[in-house]
MARFI-340308 format. One record per residue (C-alpha): residue in one letter; x, y, z. Coordinates in steps of 0.25 Angstrom, whole numbers, plus 5000, padded with zeros to 4 digits. Layout:
MARFI-340308
AXYZ...
//
This chain:
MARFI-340308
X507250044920X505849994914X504650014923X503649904927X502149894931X501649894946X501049744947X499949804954X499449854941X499450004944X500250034932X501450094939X502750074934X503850034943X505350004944X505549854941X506549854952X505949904966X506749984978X507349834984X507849784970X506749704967X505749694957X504749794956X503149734957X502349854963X502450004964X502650044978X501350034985X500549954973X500949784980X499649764985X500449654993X500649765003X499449865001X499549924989X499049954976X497949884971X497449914959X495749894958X496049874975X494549904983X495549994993X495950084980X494550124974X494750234966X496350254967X496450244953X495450344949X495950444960X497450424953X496750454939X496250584944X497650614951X497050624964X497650534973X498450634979X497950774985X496750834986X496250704980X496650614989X495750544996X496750565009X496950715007X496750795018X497050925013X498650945009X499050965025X499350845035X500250835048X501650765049X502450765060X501350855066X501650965055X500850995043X501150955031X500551015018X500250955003X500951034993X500851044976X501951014970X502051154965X501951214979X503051114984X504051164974X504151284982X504351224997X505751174998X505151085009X503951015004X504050855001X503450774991X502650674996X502150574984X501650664974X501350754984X502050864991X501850935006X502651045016X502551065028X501551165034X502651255040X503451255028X502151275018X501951395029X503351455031X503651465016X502451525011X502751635022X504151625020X504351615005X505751665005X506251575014X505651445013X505851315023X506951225017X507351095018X508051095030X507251215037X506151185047X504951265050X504751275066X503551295072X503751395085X502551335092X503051195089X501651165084X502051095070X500651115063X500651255067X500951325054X500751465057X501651565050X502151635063X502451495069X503651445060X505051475059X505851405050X507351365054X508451275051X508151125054X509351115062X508651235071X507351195073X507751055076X508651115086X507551195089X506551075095X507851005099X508051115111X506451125114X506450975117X507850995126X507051105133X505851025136X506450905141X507250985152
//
């Protein structure tokens, strides 16, 4: 199926048909109906030349704040692409990739036996961001969820 120009003037090809069946006007985030791109827009100074260089993502971000940040109280760190290929459990994000701490942790001390999809990486303090080597053990998720099940049981009687 032919491809047809966002309206926003961004030169980004689309599908003429959009997700609800319906024809396709703007890539997703360009409408400026509901906040998005706007080429020449005062708000997006620059953009442009920061995407000719390539650095709209990474390092060259204006938002970077060096690779690590915290979901869920745990840490979650940036990854190459290269580097991701050998983490069964690191996630794409974009055009970007990122683990967890733990798991960055655990499997380059562990490289024989790294954390699977399916496989947790407890924390025996139970302080999520405390990535320390000698306080992870990795188990079944089915265990450790069983695991924080019981201490909750315990702490409410």
């Amino acid at each position: 199926m032919a491809k047809v120009p966002c309206v926003c003037g961004c030169g980004t090809m689309i599908p003429p048909i959009n997700t609800n069946g319906l024809a396709a006007r703007y890539a997703h985030g360009h409408n400026p109906a509901v906040g998005g791109y706007q080429p020449g827009h005062r708000d997006r100074r620059g953009v442009e030349a920061r995407r000719a260089l390539g650095i709209l993502a990474g390092q060259g971000h204006p938002n970077w704040r060096g690779g690590e940040w915290k979901a869920g109280g745990y840490v979650r760190v940036t990854l190459s692409p290269e580097e991701a290929a050998k983490h069964p459990t690191a996630l794409k994000h974009g055009r970007g990739w990122s683990i967890m701490r733990s798991h960055l942790v655990w499997n380059r001390a562990h490289a024989e036996d790294p954390v699977q999809p399916g496989e947790h990486v407890h924390h025996e303090n139970r302080i999520r961001d405390d990535d320390r080597i000698e306080n992870l053990g990795k188990m079944a998720m089915l265990a450790h969820v069983q695991l924080h099940r019981n201490w909750l049981k315990r702490a409410h009687h």
